[in-house]
C-alpha positions as CSV (number, residue, x, y, z in Angstrom):
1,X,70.7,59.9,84.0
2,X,68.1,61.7,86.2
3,X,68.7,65.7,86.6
4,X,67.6,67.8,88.6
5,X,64.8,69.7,88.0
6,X,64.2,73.1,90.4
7,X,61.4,75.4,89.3
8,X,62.6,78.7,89.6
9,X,59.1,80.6,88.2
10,X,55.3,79.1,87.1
11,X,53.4,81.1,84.8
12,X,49.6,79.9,85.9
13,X,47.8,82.9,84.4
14,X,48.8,80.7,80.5
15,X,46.9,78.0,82.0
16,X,43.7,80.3,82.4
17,X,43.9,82.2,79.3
18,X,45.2,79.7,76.4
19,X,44.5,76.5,75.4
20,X,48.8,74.7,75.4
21,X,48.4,72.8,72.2
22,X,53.0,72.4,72.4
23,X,55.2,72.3,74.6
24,X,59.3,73.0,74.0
25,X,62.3,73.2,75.7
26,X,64.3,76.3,75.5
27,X,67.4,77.3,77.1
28,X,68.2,81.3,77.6
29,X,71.2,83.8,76.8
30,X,71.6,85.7,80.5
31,X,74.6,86.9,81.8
32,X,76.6,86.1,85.6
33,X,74.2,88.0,87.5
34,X,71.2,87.2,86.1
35,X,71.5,83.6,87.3
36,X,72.6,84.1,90.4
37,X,69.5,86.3,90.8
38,X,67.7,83.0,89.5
39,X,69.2,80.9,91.7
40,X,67.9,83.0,94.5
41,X,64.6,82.6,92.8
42,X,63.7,86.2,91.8
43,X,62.2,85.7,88.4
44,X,58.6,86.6,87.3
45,X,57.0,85.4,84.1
46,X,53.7,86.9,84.4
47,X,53.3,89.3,82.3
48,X,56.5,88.0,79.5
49,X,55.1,86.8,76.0
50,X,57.3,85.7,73.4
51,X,58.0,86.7,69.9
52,X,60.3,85.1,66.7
53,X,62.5,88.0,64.7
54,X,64.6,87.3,62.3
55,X,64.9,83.8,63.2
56,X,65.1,84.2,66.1
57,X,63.2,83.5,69.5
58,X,63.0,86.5,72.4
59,X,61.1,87.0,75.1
60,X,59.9,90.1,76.4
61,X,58.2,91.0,80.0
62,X,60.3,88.5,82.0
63,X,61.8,90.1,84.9
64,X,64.9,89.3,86.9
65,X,65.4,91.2,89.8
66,X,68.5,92.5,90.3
67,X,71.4,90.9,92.0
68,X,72.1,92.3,95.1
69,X,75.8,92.5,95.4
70,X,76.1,93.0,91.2
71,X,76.4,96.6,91.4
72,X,78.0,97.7,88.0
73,X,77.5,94.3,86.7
74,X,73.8,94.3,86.9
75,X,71.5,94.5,83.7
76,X,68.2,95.8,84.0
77,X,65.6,93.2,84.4
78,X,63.2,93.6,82.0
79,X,65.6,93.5,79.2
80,X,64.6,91.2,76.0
81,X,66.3,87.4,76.6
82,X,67.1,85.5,73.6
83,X,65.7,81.9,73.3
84,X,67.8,78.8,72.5
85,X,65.9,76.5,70.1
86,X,67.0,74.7,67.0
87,X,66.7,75.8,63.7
88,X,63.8,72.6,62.9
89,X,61.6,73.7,66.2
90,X,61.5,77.7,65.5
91,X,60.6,76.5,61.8
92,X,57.4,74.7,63.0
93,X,56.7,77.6,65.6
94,X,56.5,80.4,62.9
95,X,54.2,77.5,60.8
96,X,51.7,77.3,63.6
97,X,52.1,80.9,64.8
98,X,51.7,82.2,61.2
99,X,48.1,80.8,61.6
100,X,45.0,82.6,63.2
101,X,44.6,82.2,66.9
102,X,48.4,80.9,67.8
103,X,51.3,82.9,70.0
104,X,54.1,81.5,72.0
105,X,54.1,82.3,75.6
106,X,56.5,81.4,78.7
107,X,55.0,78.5,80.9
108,X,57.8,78.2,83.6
109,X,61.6,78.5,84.0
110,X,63.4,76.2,85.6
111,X,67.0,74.8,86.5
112,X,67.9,71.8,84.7
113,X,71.2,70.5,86.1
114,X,73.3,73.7,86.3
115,X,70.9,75.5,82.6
116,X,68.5,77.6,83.2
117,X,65.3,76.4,81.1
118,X,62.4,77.7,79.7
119,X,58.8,75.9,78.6
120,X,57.4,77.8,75.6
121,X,53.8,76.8,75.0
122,X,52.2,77.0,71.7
123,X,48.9,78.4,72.5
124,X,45.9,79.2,71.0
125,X,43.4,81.9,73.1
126,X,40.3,80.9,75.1
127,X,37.5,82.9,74.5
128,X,35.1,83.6,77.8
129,X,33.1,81.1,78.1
130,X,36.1,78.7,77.5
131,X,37.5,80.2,80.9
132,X,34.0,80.1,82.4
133,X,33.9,76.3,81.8
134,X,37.2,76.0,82.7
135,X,36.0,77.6,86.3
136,X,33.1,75.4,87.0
137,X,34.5,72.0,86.4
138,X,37.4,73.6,88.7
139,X,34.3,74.0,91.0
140,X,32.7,70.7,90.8
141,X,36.3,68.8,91.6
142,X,36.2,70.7,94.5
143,X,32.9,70.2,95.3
144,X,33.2,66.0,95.0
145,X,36.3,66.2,96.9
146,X,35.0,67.9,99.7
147,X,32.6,65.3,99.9
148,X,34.5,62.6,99.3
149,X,36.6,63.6,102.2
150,X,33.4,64.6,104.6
151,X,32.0,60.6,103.5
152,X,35.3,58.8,104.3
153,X,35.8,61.1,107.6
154,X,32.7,59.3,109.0
């Protein structure tokens, strides 16, 4: 059937600095007040990246504010989150990773139904001029569509 989808947090800065060769699905361990602090939409993934240890899948740097009527119950928000993934998908993640060039970082989190979701992209760097590139075709769209609009305007 079709579920809901509601995008809680986008990570666009990924976008800019790594090539996404993967996407996967993973759900994540929080506790009551942590998702009710999502569900108000107070999550930042910025600055998270993500890391396998011991077979398992954490990541770090994502920040949850703080629930405001948690008091006592509250965590603290930058606290490591454990990943959900099967055993076969963190299996092929520690193949690619355990190549040059490779990480795993956060691409958004989002509601699915009533789970909280995250979309961990296998990534490999861009180097500068990869970014520059990436800037002027951004620039040339712009450009043709800003014509495209002036030409059919008239």
């Amino acid at each position: 059937m079709g579920e809901s989808v509601k995008l809680i947090a986008n990570n666009k800065k990924a976008y800019h600095d790594y090539f996404i060769e993967d996407k996967y699905e993973a759900g994540v361990a929080l506790h009551g007040t942590e998702v009710k602090s999502l569900r108000m939409g107070k999550c930042s993934i910025k600055e998270s990246f993500i890391r396998i240890e011991k077979g398992e899948v954490i990541v770090y740097g994502m920040h949850i504010s703080p629930y405001e009527k948690g008091n006592l119950f509250n965590r603290d928000p930058l606290r490591p989150k454990k990943l959900l993934l099967h055993r076969s998908e963190i299996n092929k993640m520690l193949g690619k990773i355990a190549e040059r060039g490779y990480t795993l970082v956060p691409l958004r989190v989002y509601f699915k139904g009533s789970l909280v979701k995250v979309e961990v992209g296998l990534a490999k760097g861009k180097k500068l001029y990869d970014k520059r590139q990436d800037i002027a075709k951004k620039d040339q769209r712009r450009e043709f569509e800003k014509e495209f609009k002036v030409k059919n305007l008239y």
